[in-house]
RODO-2510 file (C-alpha; in nm, 4 decimals, decimal comma):
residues 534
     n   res          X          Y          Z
     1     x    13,8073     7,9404     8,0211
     2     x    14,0744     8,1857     8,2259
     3     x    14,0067     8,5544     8,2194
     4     x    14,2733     8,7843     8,2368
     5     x    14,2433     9,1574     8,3747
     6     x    14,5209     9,3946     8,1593
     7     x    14,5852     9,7572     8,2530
     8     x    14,6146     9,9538     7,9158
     9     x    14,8645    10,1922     7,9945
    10     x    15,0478     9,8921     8,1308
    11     x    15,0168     9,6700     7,7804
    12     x    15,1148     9,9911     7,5540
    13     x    15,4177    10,0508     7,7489
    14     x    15,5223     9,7172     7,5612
    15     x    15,4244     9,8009     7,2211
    16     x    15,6019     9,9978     6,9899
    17     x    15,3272    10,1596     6,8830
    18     x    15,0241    10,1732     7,1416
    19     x    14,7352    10,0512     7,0288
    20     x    14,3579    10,2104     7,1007
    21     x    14,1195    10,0599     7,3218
    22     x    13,8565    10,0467     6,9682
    23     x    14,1548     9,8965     6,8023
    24     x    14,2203     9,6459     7,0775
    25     x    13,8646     9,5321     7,0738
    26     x    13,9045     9,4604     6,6770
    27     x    14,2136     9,3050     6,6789
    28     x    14,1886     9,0312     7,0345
    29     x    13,8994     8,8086     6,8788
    30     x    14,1425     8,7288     6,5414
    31     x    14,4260     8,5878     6,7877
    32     x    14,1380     8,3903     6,9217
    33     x    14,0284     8,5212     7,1860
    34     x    13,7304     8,6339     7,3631
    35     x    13,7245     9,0513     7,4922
    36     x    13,4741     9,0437     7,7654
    37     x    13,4851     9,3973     7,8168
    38     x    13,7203     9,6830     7,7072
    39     x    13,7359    10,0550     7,8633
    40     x    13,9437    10,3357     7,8306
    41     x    14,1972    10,1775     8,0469
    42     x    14,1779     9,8317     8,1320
    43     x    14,0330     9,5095     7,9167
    44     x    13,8718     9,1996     8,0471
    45     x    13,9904     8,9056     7,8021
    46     x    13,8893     8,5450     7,7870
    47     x    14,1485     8,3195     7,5780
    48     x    14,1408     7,9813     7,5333
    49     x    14,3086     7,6894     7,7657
    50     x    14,5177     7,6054     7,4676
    51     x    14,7033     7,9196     7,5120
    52     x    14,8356     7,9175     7,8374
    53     x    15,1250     8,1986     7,6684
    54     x    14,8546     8,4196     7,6480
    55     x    14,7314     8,4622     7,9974
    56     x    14,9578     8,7840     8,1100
    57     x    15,0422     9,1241     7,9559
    58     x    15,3201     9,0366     7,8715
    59     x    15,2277     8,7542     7,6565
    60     x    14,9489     8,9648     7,4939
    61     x    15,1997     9,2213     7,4073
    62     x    15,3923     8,9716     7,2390
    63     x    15,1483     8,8335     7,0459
    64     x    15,0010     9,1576     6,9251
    65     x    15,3642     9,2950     6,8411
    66     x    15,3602     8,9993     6,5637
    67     x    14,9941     9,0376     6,4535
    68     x    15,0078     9,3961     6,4204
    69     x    15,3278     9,3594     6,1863
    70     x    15,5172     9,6201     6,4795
    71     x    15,7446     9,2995     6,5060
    72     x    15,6679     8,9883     6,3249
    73     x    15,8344     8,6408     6,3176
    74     x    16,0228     8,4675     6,6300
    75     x    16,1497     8,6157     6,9228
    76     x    16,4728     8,4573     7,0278
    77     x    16,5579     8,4395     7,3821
    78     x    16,8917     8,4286     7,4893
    79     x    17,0060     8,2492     7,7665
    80     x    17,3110     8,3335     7,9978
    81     x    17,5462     8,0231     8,0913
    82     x    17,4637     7,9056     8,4873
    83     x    17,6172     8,0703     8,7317
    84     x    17,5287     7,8292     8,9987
    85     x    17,3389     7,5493     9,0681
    86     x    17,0369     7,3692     9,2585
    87     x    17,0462     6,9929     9,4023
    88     x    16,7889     6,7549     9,4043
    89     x    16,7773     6,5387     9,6618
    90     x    16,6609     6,1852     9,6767
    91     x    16,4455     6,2454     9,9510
    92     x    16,1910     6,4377     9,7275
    93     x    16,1964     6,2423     9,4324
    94     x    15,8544     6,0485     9,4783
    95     x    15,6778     6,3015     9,6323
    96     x    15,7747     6,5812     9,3578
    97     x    15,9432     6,4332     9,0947
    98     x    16,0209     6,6903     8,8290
    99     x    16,2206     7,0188     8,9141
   100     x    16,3050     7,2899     8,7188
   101     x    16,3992     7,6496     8,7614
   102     x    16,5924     7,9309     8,5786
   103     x    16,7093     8,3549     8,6922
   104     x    16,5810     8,6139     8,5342
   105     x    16,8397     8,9414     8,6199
   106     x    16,8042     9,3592     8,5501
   107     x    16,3999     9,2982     8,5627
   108     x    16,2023     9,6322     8,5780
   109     x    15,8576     9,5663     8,8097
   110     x    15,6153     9,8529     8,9215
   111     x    15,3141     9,7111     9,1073
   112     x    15,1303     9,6634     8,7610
   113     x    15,3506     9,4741     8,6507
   114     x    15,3792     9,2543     8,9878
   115     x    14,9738     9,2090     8,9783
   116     x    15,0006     9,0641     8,5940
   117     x    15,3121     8,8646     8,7208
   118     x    15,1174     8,6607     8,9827
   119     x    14,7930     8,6812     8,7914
   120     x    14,9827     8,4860     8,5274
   121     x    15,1527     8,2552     8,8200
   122     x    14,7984     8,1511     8,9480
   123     x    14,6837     8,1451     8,5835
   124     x    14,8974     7,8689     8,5066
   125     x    14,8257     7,6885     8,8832
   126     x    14,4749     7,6668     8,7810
   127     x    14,5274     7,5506     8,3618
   128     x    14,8564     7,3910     8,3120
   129     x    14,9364     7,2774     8,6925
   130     x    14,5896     7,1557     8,7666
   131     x    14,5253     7,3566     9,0624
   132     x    14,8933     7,2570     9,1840
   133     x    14,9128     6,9482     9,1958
   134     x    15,0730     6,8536     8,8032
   135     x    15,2718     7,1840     8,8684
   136     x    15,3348     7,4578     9,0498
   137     x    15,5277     7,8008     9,0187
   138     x    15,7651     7,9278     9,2924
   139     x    15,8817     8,3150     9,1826
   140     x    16,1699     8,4579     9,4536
   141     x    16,3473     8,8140     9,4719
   142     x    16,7467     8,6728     9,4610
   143     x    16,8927     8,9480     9,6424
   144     x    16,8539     8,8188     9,9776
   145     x    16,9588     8,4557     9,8969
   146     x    17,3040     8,2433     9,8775
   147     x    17,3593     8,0594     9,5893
   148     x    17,3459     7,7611     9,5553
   149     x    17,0484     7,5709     9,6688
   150     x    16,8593     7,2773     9,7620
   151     x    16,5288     7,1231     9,7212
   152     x    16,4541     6,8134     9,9506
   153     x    16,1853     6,6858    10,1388
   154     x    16,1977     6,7973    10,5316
   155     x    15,9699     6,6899    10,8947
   156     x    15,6638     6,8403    10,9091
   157     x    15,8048     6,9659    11,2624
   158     x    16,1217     7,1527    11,0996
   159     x    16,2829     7,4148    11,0039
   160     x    15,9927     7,6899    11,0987
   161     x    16,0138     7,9678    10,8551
   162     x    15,7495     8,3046    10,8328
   163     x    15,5216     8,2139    10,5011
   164     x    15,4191     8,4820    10,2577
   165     x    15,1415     8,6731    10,4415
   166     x    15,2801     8,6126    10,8139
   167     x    15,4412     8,7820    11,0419
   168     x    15,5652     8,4762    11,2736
   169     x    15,7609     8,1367    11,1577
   170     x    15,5366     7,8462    11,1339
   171     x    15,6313     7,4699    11,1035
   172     x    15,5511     7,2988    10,7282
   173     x    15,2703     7,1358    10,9541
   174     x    15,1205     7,4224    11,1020
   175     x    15,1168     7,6027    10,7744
   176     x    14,9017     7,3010    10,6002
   177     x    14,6991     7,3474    10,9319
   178     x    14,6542     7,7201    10,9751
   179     x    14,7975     7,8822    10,6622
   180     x    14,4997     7,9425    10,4383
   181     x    14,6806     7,8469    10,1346
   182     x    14,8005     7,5620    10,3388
   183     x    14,4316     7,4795    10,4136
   184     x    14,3795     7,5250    10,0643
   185     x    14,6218     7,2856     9,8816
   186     x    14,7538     7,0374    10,1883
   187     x    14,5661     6,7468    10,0427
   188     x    14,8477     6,7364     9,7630
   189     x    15,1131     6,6648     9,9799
   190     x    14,9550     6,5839    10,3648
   191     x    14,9797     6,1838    10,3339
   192     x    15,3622     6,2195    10,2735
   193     x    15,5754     6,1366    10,5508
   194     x    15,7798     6,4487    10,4274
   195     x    15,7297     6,7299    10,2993
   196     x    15,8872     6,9643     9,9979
   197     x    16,1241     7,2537    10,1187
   198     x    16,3750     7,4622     9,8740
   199     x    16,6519     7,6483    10,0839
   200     x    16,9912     7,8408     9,9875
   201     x    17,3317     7,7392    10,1456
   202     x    17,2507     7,9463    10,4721
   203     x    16,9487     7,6939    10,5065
   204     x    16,7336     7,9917    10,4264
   205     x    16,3844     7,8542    10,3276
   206     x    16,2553     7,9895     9,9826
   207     x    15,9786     7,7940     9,9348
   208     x    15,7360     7,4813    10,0156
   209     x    15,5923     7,3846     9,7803
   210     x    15,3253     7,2994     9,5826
   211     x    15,1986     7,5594     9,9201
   212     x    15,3359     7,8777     9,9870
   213     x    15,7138     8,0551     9,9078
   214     x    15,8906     8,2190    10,1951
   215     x    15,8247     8,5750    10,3219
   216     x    16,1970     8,6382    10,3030
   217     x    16,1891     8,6303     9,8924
   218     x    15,8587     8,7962     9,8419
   219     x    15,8824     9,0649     9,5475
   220     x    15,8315     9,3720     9,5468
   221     x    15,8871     9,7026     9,3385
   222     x    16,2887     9,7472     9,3900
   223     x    16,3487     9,3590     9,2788
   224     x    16,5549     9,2994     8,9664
   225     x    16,7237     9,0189     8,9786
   226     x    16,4572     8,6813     9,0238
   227     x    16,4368     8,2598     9,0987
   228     x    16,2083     8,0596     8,9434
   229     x    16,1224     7,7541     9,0148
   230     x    15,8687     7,4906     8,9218
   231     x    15,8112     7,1284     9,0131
   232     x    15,5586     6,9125     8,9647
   233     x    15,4492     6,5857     8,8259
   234     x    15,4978     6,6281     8,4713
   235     x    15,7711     6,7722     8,3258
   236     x    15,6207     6,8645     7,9962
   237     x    15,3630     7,1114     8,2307
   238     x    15,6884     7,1963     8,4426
   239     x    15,9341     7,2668     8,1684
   240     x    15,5987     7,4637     7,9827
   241     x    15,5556     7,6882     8,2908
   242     x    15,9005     7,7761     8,3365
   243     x    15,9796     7,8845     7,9656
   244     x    15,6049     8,1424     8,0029
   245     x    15,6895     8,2738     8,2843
   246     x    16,0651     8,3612     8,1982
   247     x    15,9926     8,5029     7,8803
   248     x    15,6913     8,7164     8,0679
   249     x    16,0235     8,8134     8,2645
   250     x    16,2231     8,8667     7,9855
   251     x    15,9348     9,1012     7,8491
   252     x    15,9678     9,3321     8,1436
   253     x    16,3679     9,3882     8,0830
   254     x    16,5086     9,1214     8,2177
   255     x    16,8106     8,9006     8,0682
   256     x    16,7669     8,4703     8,1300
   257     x    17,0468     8,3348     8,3090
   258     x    17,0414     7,9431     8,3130
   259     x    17,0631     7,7044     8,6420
   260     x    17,1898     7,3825     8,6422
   261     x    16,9629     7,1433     8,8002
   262     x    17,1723     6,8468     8,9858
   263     x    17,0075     6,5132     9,0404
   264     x    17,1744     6,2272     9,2253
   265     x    17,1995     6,0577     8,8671
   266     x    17,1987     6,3451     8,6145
   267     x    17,1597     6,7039     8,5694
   268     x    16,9650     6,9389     8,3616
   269     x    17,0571     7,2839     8,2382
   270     x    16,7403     7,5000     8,2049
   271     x    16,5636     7,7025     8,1497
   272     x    16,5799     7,5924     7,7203
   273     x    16,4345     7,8565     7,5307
   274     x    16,6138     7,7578     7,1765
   275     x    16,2882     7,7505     6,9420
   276     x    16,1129     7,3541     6,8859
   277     x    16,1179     7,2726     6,4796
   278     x    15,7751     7,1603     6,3247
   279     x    15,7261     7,0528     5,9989
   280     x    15,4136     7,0397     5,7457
   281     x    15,3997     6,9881     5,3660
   282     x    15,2693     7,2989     5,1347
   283     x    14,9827     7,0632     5,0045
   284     x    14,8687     6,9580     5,3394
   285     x    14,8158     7,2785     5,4526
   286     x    14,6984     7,4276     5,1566
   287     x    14,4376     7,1151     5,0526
   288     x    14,2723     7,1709     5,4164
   289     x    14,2780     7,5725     5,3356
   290     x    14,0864     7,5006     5,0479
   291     x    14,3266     7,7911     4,8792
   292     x    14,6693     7,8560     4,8197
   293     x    14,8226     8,1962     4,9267
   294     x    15,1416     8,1410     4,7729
   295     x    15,4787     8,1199     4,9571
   296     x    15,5235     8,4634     5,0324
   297     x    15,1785     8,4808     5,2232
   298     x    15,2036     8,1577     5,4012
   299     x    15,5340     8,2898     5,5257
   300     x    15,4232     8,6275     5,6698
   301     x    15,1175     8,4569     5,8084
   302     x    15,3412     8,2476     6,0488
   303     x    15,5009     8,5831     6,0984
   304     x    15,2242     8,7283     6,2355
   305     x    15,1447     8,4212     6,4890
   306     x    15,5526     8,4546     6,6496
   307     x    15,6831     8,2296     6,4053
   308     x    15,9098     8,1513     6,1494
   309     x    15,8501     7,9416     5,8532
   310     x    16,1253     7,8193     5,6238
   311     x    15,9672     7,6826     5,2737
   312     x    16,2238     7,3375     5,1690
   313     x    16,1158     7,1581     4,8750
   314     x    15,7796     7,1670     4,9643
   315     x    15,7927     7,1081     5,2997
   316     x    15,7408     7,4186     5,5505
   317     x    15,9800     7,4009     5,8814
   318     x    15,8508     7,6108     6,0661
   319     x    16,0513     7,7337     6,4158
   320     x    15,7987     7,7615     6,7201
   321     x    15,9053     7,9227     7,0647
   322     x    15,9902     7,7636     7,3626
   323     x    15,6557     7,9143     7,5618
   324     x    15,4312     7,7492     7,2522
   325     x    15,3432     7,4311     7,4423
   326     x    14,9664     7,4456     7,2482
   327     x    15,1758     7,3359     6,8506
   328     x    15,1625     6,9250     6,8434
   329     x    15,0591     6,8108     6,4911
   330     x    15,0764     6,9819     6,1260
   331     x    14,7073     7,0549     6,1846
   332     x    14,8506     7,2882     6,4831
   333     x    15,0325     7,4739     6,2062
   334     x    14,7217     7,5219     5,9351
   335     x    14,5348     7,6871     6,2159
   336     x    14,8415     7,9471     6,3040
   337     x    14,8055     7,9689     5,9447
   338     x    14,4416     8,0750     5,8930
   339     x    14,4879     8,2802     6,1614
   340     x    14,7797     8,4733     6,0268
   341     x    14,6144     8,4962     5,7057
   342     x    14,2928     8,5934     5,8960
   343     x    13,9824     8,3599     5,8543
   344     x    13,7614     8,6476     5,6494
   345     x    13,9979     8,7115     5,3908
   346     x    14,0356     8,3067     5,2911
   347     x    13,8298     8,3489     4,9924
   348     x    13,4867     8,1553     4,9871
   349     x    13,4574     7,8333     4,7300
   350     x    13,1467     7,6395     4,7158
   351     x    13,2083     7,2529     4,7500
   352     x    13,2541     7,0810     4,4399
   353     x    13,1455     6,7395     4,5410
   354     x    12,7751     6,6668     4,6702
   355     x    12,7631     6,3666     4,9017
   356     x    12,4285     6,2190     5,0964
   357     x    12,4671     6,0812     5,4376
   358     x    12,3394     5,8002     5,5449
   359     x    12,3620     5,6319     5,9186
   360     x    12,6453     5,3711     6,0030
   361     x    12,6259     5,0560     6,0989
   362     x    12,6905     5,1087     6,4760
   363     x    12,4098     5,4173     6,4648
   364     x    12,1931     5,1487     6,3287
   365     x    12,2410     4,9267     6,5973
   366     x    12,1882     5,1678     6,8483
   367     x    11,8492     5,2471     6,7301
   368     x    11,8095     4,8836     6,7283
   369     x    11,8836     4,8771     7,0984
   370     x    11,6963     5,1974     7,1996
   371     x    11,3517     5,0614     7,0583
   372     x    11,4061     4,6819     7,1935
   373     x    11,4494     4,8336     7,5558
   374     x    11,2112     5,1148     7,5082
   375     x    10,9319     4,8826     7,4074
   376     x    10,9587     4,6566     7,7421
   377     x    10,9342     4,9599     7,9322
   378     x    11,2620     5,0689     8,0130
   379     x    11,4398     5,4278     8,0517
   380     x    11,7546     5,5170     7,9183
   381     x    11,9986     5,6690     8,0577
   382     x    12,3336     5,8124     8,0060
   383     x    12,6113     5,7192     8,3246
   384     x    12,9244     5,8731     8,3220
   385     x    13,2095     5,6994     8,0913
   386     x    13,4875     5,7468     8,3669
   387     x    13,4687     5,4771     8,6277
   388     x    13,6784     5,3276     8,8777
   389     x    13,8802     4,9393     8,9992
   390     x    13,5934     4,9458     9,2512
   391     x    13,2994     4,9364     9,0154
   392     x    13,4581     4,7398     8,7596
   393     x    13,6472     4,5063     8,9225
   394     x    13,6093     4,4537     9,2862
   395     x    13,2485     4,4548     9,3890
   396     x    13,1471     4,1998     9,1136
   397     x    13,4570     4,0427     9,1011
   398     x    13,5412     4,1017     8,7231
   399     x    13,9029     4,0616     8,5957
   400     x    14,0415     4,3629     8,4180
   401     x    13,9603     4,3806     8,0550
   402     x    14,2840     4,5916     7,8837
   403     x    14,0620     4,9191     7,9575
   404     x    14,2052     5,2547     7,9688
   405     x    14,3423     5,4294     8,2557
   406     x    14,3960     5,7914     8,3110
   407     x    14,7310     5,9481     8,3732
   408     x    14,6256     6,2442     8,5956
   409     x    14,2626     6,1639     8,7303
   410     x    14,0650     6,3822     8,9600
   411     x    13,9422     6,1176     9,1666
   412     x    13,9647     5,7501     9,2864
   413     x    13,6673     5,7160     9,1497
   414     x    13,7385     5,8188     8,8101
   415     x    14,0686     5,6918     8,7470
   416     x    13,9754     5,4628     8,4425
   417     x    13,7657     5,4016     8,1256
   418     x    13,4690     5,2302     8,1578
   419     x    13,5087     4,8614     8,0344
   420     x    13,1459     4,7771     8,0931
   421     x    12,8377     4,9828     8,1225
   422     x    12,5927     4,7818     8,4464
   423     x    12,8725     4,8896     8,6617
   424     x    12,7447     5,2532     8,5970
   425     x    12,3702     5,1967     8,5897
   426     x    12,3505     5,0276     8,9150
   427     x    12,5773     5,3487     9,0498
   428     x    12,2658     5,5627     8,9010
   429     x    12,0397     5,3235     9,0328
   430     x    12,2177     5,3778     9,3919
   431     x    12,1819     5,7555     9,3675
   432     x    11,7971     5,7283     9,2857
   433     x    11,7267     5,4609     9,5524
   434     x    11,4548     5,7024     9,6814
   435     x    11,2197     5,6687     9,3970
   436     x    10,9072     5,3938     9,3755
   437     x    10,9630     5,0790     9,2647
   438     x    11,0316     4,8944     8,9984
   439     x    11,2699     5,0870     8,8241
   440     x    11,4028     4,9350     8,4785
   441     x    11,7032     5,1453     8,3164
   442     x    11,9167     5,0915     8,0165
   443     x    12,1534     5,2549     7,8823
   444     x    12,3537     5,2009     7,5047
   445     x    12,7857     5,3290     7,4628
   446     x    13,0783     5,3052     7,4132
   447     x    13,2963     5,1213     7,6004
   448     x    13,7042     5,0069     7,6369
   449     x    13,8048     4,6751     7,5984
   450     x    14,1512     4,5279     7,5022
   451     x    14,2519     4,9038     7,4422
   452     x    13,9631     4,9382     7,1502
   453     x    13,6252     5,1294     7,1815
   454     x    13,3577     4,8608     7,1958
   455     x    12,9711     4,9278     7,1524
   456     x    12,7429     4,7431     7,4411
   457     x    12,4061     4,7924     7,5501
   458     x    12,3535     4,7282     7,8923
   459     x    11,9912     4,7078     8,1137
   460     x    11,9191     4,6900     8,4773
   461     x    11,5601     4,6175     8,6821
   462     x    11,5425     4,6838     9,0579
   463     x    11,2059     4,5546     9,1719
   464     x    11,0473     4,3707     9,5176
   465     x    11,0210     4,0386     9,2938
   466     x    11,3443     4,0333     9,0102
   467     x    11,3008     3,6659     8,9181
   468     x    11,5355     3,4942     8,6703
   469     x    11,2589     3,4120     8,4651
   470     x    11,2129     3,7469     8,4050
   471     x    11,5914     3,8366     8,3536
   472     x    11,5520     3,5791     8,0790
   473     x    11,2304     3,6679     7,9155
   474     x    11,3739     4,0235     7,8760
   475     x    11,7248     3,8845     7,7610
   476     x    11,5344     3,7014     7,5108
   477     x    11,3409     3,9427     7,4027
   478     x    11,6447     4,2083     7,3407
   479     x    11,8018     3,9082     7,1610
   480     x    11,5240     3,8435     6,9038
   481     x    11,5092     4,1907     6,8434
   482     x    11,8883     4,2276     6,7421
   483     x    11,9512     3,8997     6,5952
   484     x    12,1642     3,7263     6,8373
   485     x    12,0929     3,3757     6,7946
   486     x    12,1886     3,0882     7,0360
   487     x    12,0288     2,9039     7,3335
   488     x    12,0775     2,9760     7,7160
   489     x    12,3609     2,8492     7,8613
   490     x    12,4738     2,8236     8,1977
   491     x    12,7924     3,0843     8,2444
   492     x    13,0239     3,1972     8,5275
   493     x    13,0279     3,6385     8,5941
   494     x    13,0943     3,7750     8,9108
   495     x    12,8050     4,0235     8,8449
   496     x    12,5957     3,7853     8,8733
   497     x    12,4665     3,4954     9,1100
   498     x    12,5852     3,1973     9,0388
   499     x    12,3621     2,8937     8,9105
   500     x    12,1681     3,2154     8,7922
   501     x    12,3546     3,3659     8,5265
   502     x    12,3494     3,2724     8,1508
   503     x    12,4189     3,3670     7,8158
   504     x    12,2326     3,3875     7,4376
   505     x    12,4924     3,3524     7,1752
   506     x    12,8886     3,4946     7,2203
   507     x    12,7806     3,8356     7,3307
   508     x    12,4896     3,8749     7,5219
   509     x    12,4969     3,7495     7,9559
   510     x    12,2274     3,7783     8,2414
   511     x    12,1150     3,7332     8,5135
   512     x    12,0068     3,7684     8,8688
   513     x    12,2774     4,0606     9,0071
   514     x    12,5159     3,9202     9,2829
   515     x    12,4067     4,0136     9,6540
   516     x    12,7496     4,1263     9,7197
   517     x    12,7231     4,3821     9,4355
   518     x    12,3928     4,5215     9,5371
   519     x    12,5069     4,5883     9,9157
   520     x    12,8123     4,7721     9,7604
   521     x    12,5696     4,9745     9,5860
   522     x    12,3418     5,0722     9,8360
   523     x    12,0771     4,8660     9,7011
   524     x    11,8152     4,7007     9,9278
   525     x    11,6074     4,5093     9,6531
   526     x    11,7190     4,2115     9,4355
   527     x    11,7785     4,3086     9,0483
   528     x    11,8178     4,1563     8,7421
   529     x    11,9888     4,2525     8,4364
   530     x    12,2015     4,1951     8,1238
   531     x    12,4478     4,3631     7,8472
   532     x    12,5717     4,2763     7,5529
   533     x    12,8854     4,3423     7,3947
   534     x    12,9776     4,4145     6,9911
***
C-alpha cells in the first residue's frame, strides 16, 4: 500500500486548529489508515489504494478538517472560465489517447510544500496511472510559457529540448536512451513510430510524456501561477488525477482556472470539479448498520467524511467531490457512514437468527475431485488463473471459448481469463522439467467460459511411457468416482493427438497430449491427461 512522508509543521499550517502529534496518532487509523510511525515533527502514514485523495498533505489536511468537525461537509471548488486553450492533434491520438489539463494561479509553494507536491505526483504514477502507463501527471511553472498550446506526437530525432535534471538539450530518442527516467519508462512508448511532445505557441517544449517535463517549466519556490496536465489511457484515471492534484493546488492558495481542451472532433472544458450525486435509501444503509442513528447523525457523519448528505423521502443524496474517485455503489456510502459515525461507537447487538452451515454443492464436488486424483497418486496444484491466446488457443489449437479478457494487463502473457485449466498445468509442468520422472499433477477451479465461471478439474502425467491405455484407465477411474456415466468415444481437441483422444459422457475428454503442444512447452517426454468441465 503507498506510504506517505508529512512534515507536521507543514500539515498544521493547513488546519485551523493544529493538531498534536498524540492526537494525530489517535485520530489517522479512524479515516482508515495505517500511522507507521509518528514523531514530534513528521508522520509516516500508510492509507489504502482506494484513497488515492489521501496520498499528500494536502489531502490529509482536508480530510482531517472534516473529521475533526474544524470544517465539516463539502468543499466546493470553484473554477475560473478558460482563458486559453490546448489542441490535440491527430497525430497522438493512438498512442495517448486521453488528455486533460487545467491552471492553478496565486499558488503559495515553499520547498515543503514542493516535496509533498511531487510525492503526491509519483504517488498517483505508481496507484492510479499504473506506473505511467494508464496515466501520467505533467505539473509546469506558467510564467515562462505562451499560451496556447499543443500536444502532438513528434520524430524521435526532433525538436531537442534540456529534460528536467540536464543541463544540455537531448533528442526524445536520446532521452529514452540516456535519460534515466527515459531508461526507466521508454518501454511505454519506444515501439511508436512517434513520440508524445506538449509545446506552447513559441514551440517551447513543456513536456514528453508519459517520460520527463521540460527543464524550462520546472517549479520552484517563487512559482504561483501552474499547468497541469495528464494523459493517459483511461480517462476515468486521467480526469481522477487531474481533479487530486488541483484541489492539492487549490489547498496551498491557489484559485482553478479551466482550459479548454480542443480535439479535431470535439472539445472538453476541464478541469470539472462540480461535486458527483450518489444516492442510497435510509433502510439500506441502516439494515447493513445493524442500527439506526437517526437523520441528524447520519447527516453529520457524511459531514465528517467531506460530504454532504441531503435526506428526500427516504432516500439520502448525498454530494461527493470531484477528487472522490474511490465512491461507486450505495455500499461506498454505508462505509463513509460507519466511518463518520466511528466503528466503536455503533452499538453492539448479538445476532438474532442462528443458522448452521453446511458445504455447497460445488465444495462437494471438489472434494469429490481432490480424493479421486489423490488416490491414483497425483499432486495438486494451484496454476495461476490469468493466462494468455498462446496457452489457450494457439499451441493446442483450441477456438476461443467467450472467456474474459483484461482491459489493462501487465503482460502478454496474462492478458485473459483462463478458459481451461491443462493449459496451466503443463506451464507448471514446463517450469519443473528438472525434477524425476513421472510426474502426475492435477489441479481443481474455476474457470471462464461463455462469460460464466465454470468449475473443471483438470490432470496431467509426464512420464518415459504415457500410453493411452493409461490416459483411459485414469479417465475412467476419475469418472466412476464422480458419476459421469457414458462410454469412450472417439473426439476431435487440438490438445490432444488425434485418433488418441476421447471422451466419457458430455463433460469429461482425454487423451494422449499433442506433440506440438509439448514442444511449445518445453516438454521432452510424451504425456497424457484429461479435464472435465461442470
Amino acid at each position: 500500500m503507498p506510504v506517505i512522508t508529512i512534515d507536521l509543521e507543514d500539515l498544521n499550517r493547513l488546519l485551523p486548529q493544529p493538531l498534536s502529534p498524540a492526537e494525530l496518532r489517535e485520530t489517522i487509523p479512524l479515516l482508515g489508515a495505517d500511522p507507521n510511525e509518528i514523531s514530534d515533527h513528521e508522520a509516516v502514514i500508510e492509507f489504502f489504494p482506494d484513497r488515492p485523495d489521501l496520498l499528500s498533505t494536502e489531502g490529509v489536511a482536508r480530510a482531517l478538517r472534516a473529521f475533526t468537525g474544524q470544517a465539516p461537509g463539502l468543499v466546493h471548488c470553484a473554477v475560473a472560465k478558460p482563458k486559453t486553450w490546448l489542441s490535440v492533434e491527430p497525430s497522438i491520438t493512438d498512442i495517448r489517447p486521453w488528455f486533460l489539463g487545467g491552471i492553478v494561479r496565486g499558488v503559495t509553494l515553499d520547498d515543503v510544500a514542493l516535496r509533498s507536491l511531487m510525492e503526491l505526483q509519483e504517488k498517483l504514477h505508481v496507484t492510479l496511472g499504473r506506473r505511467r502507463r494508464k496515466a501520467s501527471i505533467g505539473i509546469h511553472d506558467l510564467k515562462p510559457l505562451e499560451p496556447p498550446f499543443r500536444f502532438y506526437g513528434c520524430s524521435p530525432h526532433e525538436p531537442a529540448f534540456i529534460p528536467l535534471g540536464c543541463d544540455e538539450p537531448m533528442t526524445p530518442e536520446e532521452i529514452l536512451q540516456e535519460h534515466p527516467k527515459g531508461v526507466a519508462y521508454a518501454h511505454i512508448i519506444a515501439d511508436e513510430e512517434r513520440y508524445p511532445l506538449i509545446v506552447d505557441s513559441q514551440e517551447q517544449v513543456l513536456s514528453m510524456p508519459p517520460i520527463i517535463n521540460g527543464q524550462l517549466t520546472a517549479l520552484s519556490a517563487d512559482t504561483t501561477d501552474i499547468l497541469v496536465d495528464v494523459q493517459g489511457l483511461d480517462r476515468q484515471a486521467v480526469e481522477t488525477c487531474l481533479n487530486i492534484v488541483t484541489a492539492a493546488l487549490v489547498e496551498r492558495g491557489g484559485s482553478a482556472e479551466a482550459l479548454e481542451i480542443r480535439y479535431p472532433s470535439e472539445k472538453y472544458i476541464v478541469p470539472d470539479m462540480a461535486p458527483r450525486e450518489h444516492r442510497a435509501d435510509h433502510d439500506y444503509l441502516t439494515r447493513l448498520l445493524g442500527w439506526d442513528p437517526g437523520e441528524e447523525q447520519v447527516r453529520r457523519a457524511f459531514g465528517r467524511c467531506g460530504l454532504e448528505g441531503e435526506l428526500r423521502d427516504g432516500e439520502w443524496i448525498v454530494q461527493v467531490p470531484a477528487w472522490r474517485a474511490d465512491l461507486l455503489h450505495p455500499v461506498d456510502l454505508l462505509e463513509e457512514l460507519a466511518i463518520g459515525l466511528e466503528y466503536d461507537e455503533i452499538p453492539e447487538q448479538l445476532p438474532q437468527l442462528a443458522t448452521f452451515g453446511r458445504e455447497t454443492a460445488s465444495r462437494q464436488r471438489e472434494r469429490e475431485c481432490r480424493e479421486a486424483l489423490l488416490g491414483l497418486g497425483f499432486q495438486e496444484v494451484v496454476s495461476l488463473t490469468l493466462s494468455s491466446a498462446r496457452a489457450q488457443h494457439e499451441l493446442p489449437a483450441r477456438e476461443a471459448a467467450g472467456e474474459a479478457h483484461v482491459a489493462n494487463p501487465v503482460g502478454e502473457e496474462y492478458h485473459l481469463l483462463r478458459p481451461a485449466l491443462l493449459p496451466g498445468l503443463l506451464e507448471l509442468l514446463r517450469t519443473n522439467r528438472h525434477h524425476e520422472l513421472p510426474q502426475r499433477i492435477f489441479e481443481v477451479g474455476w474457470v471462464v467460459r461463455d462469460h460464466a465461471n465454470r468449475l473443471a478439474l483438470g490432470w496431467v502425467e509426464l512420464n518415459s511411457r504415457a500410453p493411452f491405455s493409461q490416459a483411459r484407465a485414469t479417465a475412467q477411474a476419475v469418472a466412476q468416482r464422480l458419476g459421469i456415466e457414458g462410454d469412450a468415444q472417439p473426439v476431435e481437441d487440438g490438445m490432444f493427438i488425434a485418433g488418441r483422444c476421447a471422451s466419457l459422457g458430455d463433460a469429461l475428454v482425454f487423451g494422449e497430449i499433442h506433440p506440438r503442444v509439448l514442444e511449445g512447452c518445453e516438454l521432452g517426454y510424451p504425456a497424457i491427461g484429461g479435464e472435465v468441465l461442470w
